[in-house]
C-alpha angles and dihedrals in degrees: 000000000000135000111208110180112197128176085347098309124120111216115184108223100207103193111243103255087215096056080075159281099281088070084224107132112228118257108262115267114215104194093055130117103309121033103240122186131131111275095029117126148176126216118205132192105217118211113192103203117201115250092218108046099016095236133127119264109171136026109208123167120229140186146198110208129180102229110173141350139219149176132231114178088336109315127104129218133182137239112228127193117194111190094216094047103081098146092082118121095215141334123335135204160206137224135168095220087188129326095296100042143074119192116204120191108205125171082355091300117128120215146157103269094187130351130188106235134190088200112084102225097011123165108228102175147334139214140183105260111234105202108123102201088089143020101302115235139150126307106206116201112219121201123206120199099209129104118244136202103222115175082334098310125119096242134185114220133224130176126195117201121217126214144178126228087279097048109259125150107244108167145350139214133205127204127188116192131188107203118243093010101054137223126015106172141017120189130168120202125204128202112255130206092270110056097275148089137274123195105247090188146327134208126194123194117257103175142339151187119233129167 
């Protein structure tokens, strides 16, 4: 376990138990992924659907900056601000853990945020959701091993599955990643009243800044 103070804040770095046995964290990969380096950014259109009639009903615009870097034992991560995402205790993070996968730190958790997988369906990881609003369960992160045409990139999917304390599924969310640029697509799904989903939003990726 690791204590990285920034700006004030002290944000626990708990080592990701799959990297391996030895409990040393990998050194960070920069060419992984997702391009991360201080000053990159990605600009999303957000589209809010109805849950009713399907149909859009707001247009907001969305981003993901890299705002700031920093180094524990040897590994950098780096700190991440999404405009829409304003339920975060503290600051969250980034990290290419090798070339197929992308590491996140939320609420000082550390999980796998996206993986490239070979198994269609597969479960990579799995971590206790923190948002307090509801009963707090498990979000699972699914991997899909298709390729998929997003806004005319060749993406990778994940899914992570939301649940409550008795198991439910409550939400999902879908991510489409582009390696090496980042991410495409965001959606959210909802539960409706029979037995399905709705989508909630969706954003779709319009510029962005890489180095």
């Amino acid at each position: 376990m690791k204590i990285l103070c920034i700006a004030g804040t002290a944000l626990i770095l708990f080592g990701c138990g799959k990297s391996g046995g030895n409990g040393v964290t990998p050194p960070s990969v920069s060419n992984g992924l997702m391009p991360l380096s201080v000053g990159n950014y990605w600009l999303y259109s957000k589209v809010d659907f109805d849950s009713a009639s399907g149909l859009p009903i707001d247009t907001v615009s969305d981003g993901i900056y890299i705002v700031s870097e920093v180094s524990v034992n040897g590994t950098t991560y780096f700190q991440q601000n999404q405009v829409s995402i304003t339920n975060i205790n503290g600051p969250s993070y980034f990290i290419n853990i090798d070339s197929n996968t992308l590491g996140k730190i939320d609420s000082a958790l550390q999980y796998i945020f996206f993986k490239r997988v070979t198994t269609d369906s597969s479960l990579q990881d799995s971590w206790p959701d923190t948002v307090a609003s509801r009963c707090k369960g498990d979000n699972l992160l699914v991997g899909f091993s298709g390729a998929y045409a997003i806004d005319g990139y060749p993406c990778l999917r994940n899914e992570v599955q939301v649940t409550d304390c008795t198991g439910a599924e409550i939400e999902k969310w879908e991510y489409y990643l582009k390696p090496g640029l980042g991410l495409v697509r965001i959606q959210l799904y909802k539960p409706n009243s029979i037995g399905g989903y709705y989508l909630k939003f969706s954003e779709d990726l319009t510029s962005y800044h890489t180095d």
